[in-house]
C-alpha positions as CSV (number, residue, x, y, z in Angstrom):
1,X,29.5,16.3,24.3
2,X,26.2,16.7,24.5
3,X,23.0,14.0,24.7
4,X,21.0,13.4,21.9
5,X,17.9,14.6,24.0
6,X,19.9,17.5,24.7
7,X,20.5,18.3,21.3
8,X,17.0,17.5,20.3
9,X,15.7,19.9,23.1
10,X,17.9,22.6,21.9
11,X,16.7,22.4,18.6
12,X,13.7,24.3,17.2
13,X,11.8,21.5,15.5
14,X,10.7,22.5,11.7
15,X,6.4,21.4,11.7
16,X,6.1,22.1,8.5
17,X,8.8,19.8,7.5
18,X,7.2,17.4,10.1
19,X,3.8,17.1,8.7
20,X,4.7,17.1,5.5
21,X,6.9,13.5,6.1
22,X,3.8,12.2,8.2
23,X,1.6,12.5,5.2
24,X,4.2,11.5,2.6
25,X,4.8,8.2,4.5
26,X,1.3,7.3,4.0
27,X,1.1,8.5,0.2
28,X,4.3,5.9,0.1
29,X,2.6,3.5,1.7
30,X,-0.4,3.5,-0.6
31,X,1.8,3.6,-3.9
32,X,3.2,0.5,-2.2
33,X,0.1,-1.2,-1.4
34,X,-1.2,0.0,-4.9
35,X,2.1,-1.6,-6.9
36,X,1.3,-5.2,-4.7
37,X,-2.1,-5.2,-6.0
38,X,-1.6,-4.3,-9.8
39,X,1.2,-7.2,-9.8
40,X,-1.3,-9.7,-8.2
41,X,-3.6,-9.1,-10.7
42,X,-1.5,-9.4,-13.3
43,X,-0.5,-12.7,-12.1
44,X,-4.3,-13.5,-11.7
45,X,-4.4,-12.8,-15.5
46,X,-1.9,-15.0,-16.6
47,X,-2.5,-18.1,-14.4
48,X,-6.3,-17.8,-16.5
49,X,-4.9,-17.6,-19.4
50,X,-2.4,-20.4,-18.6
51,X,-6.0,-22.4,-17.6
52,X,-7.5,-21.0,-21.1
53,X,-4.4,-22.9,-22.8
54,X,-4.6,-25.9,-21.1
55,X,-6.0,-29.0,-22.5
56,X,-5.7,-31.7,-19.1
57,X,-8.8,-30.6,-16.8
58,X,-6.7,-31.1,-13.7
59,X,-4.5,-28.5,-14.9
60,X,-7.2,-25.7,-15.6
61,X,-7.9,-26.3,-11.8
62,X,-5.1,-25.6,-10.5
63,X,-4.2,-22.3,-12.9
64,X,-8.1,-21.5,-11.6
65,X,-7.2,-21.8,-8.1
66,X,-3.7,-19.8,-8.2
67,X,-5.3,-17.2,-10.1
68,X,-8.3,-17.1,-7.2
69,X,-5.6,-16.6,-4.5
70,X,-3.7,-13.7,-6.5
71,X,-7.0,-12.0,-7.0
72,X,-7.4,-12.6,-3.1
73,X,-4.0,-11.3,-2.7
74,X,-4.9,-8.2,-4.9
75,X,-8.4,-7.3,-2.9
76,X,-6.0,-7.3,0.0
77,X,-3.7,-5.1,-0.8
78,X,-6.1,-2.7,-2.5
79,X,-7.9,-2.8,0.6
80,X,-4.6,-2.2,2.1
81,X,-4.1,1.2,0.0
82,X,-7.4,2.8,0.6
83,X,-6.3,2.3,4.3
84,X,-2.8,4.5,3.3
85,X,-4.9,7.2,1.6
86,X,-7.7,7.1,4.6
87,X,-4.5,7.6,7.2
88,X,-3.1,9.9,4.5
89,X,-6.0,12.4,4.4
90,X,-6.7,12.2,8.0
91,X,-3.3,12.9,9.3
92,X,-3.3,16.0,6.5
93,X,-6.7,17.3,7.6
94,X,-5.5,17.0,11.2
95,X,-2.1,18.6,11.0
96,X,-3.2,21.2,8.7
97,X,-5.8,22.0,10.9
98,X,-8.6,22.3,8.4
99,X,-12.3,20.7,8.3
100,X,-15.2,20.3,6.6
């Protein structure tokens, strides 16, 4: 029976098939990081209007403060996915081989 570093030494490696997972791991990734941001804004928007409806002013502060750290949570995460597509076009540029 042969090793697995044996086997993998035996085999010819497809690049194509290589690159092609490296940059759609980071494409993921960015969808991913993209999703988490659109649902913390979304929350964001409806701890506001949860504060709009409110009538005890204690109340409106705290809807106001949950929707400040989902909208923190969201600038995070979109900051996240411009990292993915950064990594994303990098690693493309590099494995293809092509420049500016």
């Amino acid at each position: 029976m042969k090793r697995f570093r044996q086997y993998v030494a035996e085999q010819q490696l497809e690049e194509s098939v290589i690159r092609k997972g490296a940059v759609a791991s980071y494409a993921a990734q960015g969808k991913r990081h993209g999703d988490q941001a659109v649902s913390s804004y979304g929350r964001a928007s409806y701890q506001i209007q949860r504060s709009a409806k409110a009538e005890v002013v204690d109340a409106k502060i705290d809807h106001i403060a949950t929707a400040l750290l989902y909208v923190i949570d969201g600038l995070i995460a979109s900051r996240n996915q411009i990292g993915a597509i950064s990594a994303q076009v990098t690693s493309h540029a590099l494995l293809t081989g092509s420049s500016r």
